[in-house]
NULUMKOL-93805 format. One record per residue (C-alpha): x, y, z; residue in three letters; residue number from 1. Coordinates in Angstrom, 1 decimal, padded with zeros to 4 digits. Each point is the difference from the previous one (the first is absolute). Layout:
BEGIN
KOLMAR:px:py:pz:r:k
KOLMAR:X:Y:Z:ala:NUM $
...
! end
This chain:
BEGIN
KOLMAR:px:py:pz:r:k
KOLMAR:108.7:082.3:120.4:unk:1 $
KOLMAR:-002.1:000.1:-003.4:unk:2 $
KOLMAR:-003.0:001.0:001.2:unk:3 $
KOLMAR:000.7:004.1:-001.3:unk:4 $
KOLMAR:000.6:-001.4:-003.5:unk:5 $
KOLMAR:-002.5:-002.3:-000.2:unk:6 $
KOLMAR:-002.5:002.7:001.0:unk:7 $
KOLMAR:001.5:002.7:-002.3:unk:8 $
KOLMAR:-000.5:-002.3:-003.1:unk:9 $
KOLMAR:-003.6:-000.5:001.0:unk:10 $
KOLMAR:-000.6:003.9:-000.1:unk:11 $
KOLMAR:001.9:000.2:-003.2:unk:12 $
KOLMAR:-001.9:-002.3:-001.5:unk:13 $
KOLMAR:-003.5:002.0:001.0:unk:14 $
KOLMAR:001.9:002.8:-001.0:unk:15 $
KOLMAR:000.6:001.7:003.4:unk:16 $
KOLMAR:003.7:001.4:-001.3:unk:17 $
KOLMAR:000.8:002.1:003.0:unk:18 $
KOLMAR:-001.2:-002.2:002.6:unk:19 $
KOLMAR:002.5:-002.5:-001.9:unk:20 $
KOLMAR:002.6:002.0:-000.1:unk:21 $
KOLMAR:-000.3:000.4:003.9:unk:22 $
KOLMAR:000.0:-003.5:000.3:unk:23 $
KOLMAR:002.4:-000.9:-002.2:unk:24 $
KOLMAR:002.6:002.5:001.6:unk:25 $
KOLMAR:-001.3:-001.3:003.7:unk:26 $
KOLMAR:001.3:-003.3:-001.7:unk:27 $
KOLMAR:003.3:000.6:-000.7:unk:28 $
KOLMAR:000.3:001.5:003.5:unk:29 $
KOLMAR:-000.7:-003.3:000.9:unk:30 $
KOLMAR:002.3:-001.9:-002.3:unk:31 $
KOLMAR:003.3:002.7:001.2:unk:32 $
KOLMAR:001.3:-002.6:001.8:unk:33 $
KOLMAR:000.0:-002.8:-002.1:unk:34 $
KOLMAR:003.2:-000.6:-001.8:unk:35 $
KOLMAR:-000.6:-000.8:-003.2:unk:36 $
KOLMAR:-001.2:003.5:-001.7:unk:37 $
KOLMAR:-001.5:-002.1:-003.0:unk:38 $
KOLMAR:-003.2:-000.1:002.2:unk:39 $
KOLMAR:000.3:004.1:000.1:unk:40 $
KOLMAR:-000.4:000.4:-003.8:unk:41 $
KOLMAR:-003.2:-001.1:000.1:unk:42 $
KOLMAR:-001.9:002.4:001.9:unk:43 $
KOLMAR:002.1:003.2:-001.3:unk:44 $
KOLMAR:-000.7:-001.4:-003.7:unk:45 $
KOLMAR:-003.6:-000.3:000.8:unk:46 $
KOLMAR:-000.3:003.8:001.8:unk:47 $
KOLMAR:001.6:001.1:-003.3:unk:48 $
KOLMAR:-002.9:-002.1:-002.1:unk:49 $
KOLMAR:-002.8:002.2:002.5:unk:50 $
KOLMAR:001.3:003.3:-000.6:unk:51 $
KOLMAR:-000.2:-000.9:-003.9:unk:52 $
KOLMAR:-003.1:-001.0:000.5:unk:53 $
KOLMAR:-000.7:003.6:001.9:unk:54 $
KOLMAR:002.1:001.6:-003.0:unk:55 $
KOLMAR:002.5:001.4:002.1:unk:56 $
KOLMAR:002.6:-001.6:-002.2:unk:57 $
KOLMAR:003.2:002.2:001.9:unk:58 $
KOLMAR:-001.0:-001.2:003.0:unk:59 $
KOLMAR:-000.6:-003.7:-001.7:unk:60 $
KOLMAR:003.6:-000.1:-001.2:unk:61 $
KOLMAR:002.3:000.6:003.2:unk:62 $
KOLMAR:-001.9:-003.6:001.1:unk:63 $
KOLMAR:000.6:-001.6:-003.1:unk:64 $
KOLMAR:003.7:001.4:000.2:unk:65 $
KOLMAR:000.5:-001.5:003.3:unk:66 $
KOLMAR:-001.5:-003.3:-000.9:unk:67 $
KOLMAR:002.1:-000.2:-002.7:unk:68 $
KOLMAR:003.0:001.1:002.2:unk:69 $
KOLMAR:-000.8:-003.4:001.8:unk:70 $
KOLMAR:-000.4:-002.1:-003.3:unk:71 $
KOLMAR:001.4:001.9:-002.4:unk:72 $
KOLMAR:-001.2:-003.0:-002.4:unk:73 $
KOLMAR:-003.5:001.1:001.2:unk:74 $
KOLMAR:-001.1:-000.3:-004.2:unk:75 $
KOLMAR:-003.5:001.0:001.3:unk:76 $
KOLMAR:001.1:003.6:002.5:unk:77 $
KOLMAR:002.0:000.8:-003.4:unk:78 $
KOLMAR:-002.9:-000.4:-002.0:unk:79 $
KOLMAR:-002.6:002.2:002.3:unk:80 $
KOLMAR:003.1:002.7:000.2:unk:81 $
KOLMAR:000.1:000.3:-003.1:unk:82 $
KOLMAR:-004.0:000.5:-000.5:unk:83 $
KOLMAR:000.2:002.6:003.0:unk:84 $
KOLMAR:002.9:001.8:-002.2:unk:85 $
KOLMAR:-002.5:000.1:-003.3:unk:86 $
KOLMAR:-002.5:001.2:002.3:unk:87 $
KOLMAR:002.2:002.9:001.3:unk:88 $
KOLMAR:001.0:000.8:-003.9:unk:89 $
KOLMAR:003.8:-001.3:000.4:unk:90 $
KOLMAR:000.1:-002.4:-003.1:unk:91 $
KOLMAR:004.0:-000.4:000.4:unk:92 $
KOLMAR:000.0:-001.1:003.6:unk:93 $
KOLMAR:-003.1:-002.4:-000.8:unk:94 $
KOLMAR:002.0:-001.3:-002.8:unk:95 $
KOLMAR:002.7:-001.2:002.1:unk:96 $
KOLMAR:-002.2:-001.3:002.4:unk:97 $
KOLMAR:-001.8:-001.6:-002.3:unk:98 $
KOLMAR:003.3:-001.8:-001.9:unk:99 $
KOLMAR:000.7:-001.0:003.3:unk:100 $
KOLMAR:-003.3:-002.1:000.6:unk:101 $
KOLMAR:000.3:-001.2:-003.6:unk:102 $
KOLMAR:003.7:-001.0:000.9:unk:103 $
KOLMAR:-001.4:-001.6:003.3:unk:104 $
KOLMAR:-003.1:-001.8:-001.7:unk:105 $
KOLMAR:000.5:000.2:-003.8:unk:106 $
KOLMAR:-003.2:-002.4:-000.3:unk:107 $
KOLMAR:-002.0:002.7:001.1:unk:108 $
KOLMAR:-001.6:001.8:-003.3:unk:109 $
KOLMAR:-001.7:002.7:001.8:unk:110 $
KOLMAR:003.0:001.5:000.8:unk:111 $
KOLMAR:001.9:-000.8:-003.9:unk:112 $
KOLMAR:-003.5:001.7:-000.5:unk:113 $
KOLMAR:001.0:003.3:001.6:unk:114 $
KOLMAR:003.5:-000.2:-000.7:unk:115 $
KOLMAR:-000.9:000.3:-003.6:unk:116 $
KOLMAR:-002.8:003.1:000.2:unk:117 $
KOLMAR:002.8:001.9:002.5:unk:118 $
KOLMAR:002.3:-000.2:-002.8:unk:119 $
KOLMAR:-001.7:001.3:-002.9:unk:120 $
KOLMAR:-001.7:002.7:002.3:unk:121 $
KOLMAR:003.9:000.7:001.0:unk:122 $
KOLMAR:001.4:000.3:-003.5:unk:123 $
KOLMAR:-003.2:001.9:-001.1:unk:124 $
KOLMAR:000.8:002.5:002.4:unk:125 $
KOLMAR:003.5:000.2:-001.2:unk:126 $
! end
């Protein structure tokens, strides 16, 4: 039932994005019928992740929106939506997707990190 996902993660981790991404969405045709959609998020987070790592960060958020859709608690799709956002130059929706990792995780200085640089580059634009 795995075997899709375990085989996209191997070709993300040589770095074979697209052939992930096929895998990973051959995967969660595999997982449709299961009933517990937690197992969903997974895949759809980790499409999102490839197309970052193609920097085609629109395409990258509308699976990091649907795996947060799942989870919305998802610390870790917040924090990768809000990185596509600064990538795409919209500092106001990273910033809330950002306070929402922080929210979710607030252990997690990378994001306080961020947080703080989006807000002085937000009031220096003012």
């Amino acid at each position: 039932m795995y075997t899709a996902y375990k085989l996209a993660h191997k070709e993300f981790e040589k770095e074979n994005y697209k052939e992930a991404i096929k895998l990973y969405q051959s995967s969660i045709s595999d997982m449709k019928d299961m009933e517990d959609t937690e197992y969903i998020k997974l895949p759809l987070y980790n499409i999102g992740v490839c197309y970052m790592k193609l920097k085609r960060f629109g395409k990258a958020l509308k699976y990091l929106t649907e795996a947060i859709k799942i989870d919305p608690k998802y610390s870790k799709a917040f924090f990768n939506k809000g990185f596509c956002h600064i990538q795409l130059n919209h500092n106001k929706k990273a910033l809330v997707a950002m306070n929402t990792a922080w929210a979710l995780d607030n252990n997690d200085k990378d994001c306080e990190t961020i947080i703080n640089i989006l807000l002085k580059n937000l009031k220096n634009n003012i």
